[in-house]
C-alpha positions in Angstrom: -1.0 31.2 5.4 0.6 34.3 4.0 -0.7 35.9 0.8 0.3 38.9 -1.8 -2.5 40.9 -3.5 -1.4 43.0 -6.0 -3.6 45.3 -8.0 -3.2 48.6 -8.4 -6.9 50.1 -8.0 -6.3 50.7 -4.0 -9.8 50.5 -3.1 -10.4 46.4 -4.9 -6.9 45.7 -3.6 -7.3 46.6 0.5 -11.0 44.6 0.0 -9.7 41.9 -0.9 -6.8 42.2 1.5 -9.5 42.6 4.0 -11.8 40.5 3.0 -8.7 37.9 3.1 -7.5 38.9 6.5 -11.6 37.9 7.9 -10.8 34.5 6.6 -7.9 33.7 9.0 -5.1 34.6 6.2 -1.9 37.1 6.4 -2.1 39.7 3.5 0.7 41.7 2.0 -0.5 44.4 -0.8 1.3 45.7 -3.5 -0.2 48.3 -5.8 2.2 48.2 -8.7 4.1 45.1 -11.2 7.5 46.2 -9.7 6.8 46.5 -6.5 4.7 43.0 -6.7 7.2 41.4 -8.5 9.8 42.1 -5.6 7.7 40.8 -2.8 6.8 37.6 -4.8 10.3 37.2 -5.5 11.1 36.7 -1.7 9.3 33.2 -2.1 7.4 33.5 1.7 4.1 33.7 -0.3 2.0 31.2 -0.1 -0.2 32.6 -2.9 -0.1 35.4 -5.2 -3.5 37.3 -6.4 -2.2 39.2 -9.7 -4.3 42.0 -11.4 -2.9 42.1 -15.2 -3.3 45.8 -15.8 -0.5 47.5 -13.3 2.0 50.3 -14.0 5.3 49.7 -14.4 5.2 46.1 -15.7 1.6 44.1 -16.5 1.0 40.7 -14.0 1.4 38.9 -17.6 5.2 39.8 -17.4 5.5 39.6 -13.4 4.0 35.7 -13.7 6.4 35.2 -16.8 9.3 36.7 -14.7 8.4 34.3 -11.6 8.1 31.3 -13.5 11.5 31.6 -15.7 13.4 31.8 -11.9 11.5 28.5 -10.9 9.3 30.4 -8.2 6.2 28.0 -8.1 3.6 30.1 -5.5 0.7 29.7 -6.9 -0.9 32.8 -8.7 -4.5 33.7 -8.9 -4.8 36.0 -12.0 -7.3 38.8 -11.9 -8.4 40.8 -14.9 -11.5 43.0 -16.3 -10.1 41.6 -19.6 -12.8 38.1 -20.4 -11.6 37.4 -23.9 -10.5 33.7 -24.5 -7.3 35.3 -25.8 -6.1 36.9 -22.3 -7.1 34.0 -20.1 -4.7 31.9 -22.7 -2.4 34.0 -22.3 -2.5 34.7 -18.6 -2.2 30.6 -17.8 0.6 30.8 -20.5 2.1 33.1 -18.5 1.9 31.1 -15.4 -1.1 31.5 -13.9 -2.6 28.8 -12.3 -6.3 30.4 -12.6 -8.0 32.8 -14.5 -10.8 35.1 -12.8 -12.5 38.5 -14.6 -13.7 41.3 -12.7 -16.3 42.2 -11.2 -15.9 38.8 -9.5 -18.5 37.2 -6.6 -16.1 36.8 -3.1 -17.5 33.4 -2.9 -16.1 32.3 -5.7 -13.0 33.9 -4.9 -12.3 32.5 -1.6 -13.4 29.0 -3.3 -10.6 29.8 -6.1 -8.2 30.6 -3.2 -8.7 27.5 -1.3 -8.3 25.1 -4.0 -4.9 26.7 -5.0 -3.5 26.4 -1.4 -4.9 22.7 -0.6 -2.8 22.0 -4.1 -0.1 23.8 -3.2 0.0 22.0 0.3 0.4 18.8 -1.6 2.8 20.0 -3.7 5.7 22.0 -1.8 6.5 21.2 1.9 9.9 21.6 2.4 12.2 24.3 0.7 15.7 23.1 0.6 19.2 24.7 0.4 22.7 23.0 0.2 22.4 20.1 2.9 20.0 21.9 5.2 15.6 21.8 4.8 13.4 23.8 6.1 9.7 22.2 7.0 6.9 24.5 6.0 4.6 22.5 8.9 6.3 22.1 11.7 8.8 24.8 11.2 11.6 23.2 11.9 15.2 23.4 10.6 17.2 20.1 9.7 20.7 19.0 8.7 21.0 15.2 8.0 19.5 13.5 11.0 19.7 16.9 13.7 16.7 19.2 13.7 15.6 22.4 15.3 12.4 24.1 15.9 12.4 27.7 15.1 10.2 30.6 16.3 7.7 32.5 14.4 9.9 35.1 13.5 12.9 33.2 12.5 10.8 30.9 10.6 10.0 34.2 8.7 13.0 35.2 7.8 14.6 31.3 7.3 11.6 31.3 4.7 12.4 34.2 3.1 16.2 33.3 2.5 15.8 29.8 1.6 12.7 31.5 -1.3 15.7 33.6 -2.5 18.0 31.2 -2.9 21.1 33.0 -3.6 19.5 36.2 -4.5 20.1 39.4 -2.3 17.2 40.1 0.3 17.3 44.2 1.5 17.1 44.3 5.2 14.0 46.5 5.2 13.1 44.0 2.8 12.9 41.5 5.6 12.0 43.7 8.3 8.7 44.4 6.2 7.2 41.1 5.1 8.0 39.8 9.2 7.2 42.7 11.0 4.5 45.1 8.9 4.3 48.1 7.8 2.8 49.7 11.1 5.5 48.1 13.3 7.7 50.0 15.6 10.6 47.6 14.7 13.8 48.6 13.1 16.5 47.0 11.5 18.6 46.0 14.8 15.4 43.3 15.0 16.9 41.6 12.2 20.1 41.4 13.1 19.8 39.9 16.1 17.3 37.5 14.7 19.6 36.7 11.8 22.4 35.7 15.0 19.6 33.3 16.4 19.4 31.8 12.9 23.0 31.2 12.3 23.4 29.9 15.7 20.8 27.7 15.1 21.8 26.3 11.7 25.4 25.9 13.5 24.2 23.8 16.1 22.8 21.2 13.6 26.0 20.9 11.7 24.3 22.6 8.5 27.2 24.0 6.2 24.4 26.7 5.0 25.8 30.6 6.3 23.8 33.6 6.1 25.9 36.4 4.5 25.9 39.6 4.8 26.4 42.2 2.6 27.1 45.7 3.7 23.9 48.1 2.7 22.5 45.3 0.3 21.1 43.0 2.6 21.5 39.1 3.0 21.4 35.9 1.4 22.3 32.3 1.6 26.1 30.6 0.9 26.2 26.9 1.0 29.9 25.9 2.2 31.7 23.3 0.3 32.0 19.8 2.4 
């Protein structure tokens, strides 16, 4: 499971991220509304912790943005703000739970779990043109062929499929799959892109990755 913490007081945020990362789960941080809105945006989440006070755009407007492009990851609002008006408007926003600071980790953990057993029920395939991709097994199909992918390509299939037709940066990509610390460079995702298209050729899927120079990639259905 992949999660997105973003809050911009560095300290809470890379506790959380931490105390996260003990718990078996894959952590991305973002310290600002842009910056968190971006990553959320790629749709490889599969949960989103949210402060509301960040620079740059409040996690009120991120969830609103999010919602109004049909993203559905589930996000965990976090806010020193307790007034009954502010959790309305958080959950109005999009939220899918309200929790004020300072918060106990138990509870916390308990608040994450039951957002990703609902999400598990909810969303386990993400779709695009004739061609599915299975969150649980991994897998890639077109009509009745199928093929498994790796790790990585999984990644990056996820990522695509989360953007729809929207532009994903290459450094984008080579971020959320490989980390900040990595030693990998942008070659890494081109060749992994090639395994993808090969792969979604060999089961017939009319789906093609596209290119575009210095802007990234994104997905083109082809008309049958």
């Amino acid at each position: 499971m992949k999660l997105l913490v973003v809050e911009d007081e560095r300290r809470l945020a890379n506790s959380i991220a931490d105390l996260l990362r003990t718990h078996g789960f894959e952590v991305d941080v973002a310290y600002d509304g842009p910056t968190g809105y971006d990553y959320a945006a790629s749709g490889v989440y599969d949960l989103m912790i949210l402060d509301v006070m960040l620079p740059g755009e409040n996690g009120f407007d991120v969830a609103r943005r999010l919602r109004s492009e049909r993203n559905g990851t589930p996000i965990l609002m976090l806010t020193a703000r307790s007034e009954t008006a502010d959790r309305i408007a958080g959950l109005d926003a999009g939220a899918d739970y309200y929790l004020t600071k300072p918060f106990d980790t138990g509870e916390l953990l308990a608040c994450v779990r039951a957002l990703l057993r609902r999400q598990g029920e909810q969303v386990e395939v993400l779709s695009f043109g004739d061609t599915a991709l299975d969150l649980s097994t991994c897998t890639l199909s077109c009509g009745a062929d199928s093929v498994r992918l790796s790790n990585r390509e999984f990644d990056i299939m996820r990522i695509l499929m989360g953007a729809q037709h929207r532009n994903v940066p290459k450094e984008s990509i080579l971020t959320k799959v490989w980390g900040y610390d990595s030693n990998a460079d942008e070659n890494h995702v081109e060749v992994y892109v090639s395994f993808l298209r090969k792969k979604l050729s060999s089961i017939g899927s009319h789906v093609r990755i596209v290119a575009i120079r210095r802007q990234g990639y994104h997905l083109e259905a082809e008309e049958v």
